[in-house]
C-alpha positions as CSV (number, residue, x, y, z in Angstrom):
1,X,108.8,134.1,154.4
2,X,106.8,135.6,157.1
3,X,107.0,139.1,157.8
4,X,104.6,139.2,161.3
5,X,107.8,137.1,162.5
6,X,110.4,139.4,162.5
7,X,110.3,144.3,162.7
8,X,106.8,144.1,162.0
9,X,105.8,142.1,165.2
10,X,107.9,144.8,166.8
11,X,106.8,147.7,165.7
12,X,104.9,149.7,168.5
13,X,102.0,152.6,168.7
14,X,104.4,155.8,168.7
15,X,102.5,159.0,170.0
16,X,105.2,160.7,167.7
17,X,105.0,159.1,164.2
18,X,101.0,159.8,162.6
19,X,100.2,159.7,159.1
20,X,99.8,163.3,157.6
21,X,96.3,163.7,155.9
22,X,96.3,166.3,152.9
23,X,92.7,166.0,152.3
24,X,89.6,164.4,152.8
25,X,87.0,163.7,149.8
26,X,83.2,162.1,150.3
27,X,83.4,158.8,148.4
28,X,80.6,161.4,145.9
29,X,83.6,163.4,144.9
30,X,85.8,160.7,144.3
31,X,86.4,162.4,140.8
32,X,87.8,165.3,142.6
33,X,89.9,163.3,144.8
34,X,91.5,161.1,141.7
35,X,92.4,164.6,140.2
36,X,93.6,166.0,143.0
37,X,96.0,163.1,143.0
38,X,96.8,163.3,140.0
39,X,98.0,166.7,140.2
40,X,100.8,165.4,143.0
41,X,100.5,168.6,145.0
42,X,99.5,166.4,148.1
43,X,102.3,166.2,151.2
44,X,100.4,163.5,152.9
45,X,97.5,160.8,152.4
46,X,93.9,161.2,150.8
47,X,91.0,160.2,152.7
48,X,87.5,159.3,151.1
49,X,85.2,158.8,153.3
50,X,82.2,156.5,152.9
């Protein structure tokens, strides 16, 4: 089965729908980052940057 096929070809850019970033950790602090997750207080995505 091959998803591209079917919604996921269909799916367009919407200027109304963007992921909701909660915090962004240096790739140095990725300890912090894997607690902070842990703790589930997040509303949104963790970033680590490189």
């Amino acid at each position: 089965m091959n998803l591209t096929n079917g919604w996921l070809q269909r799916l367009k850019p919407c200027p109304l729908l963007h992921p909701v970033i909660a915090k962004t950790f240096n790739f140095d602090d990725i300890v912090a980052a894997h607690s902070y997750l842990e703790a589930n207080n997040q509303l949104g995505k963790i970033v680590i940057t490189l």
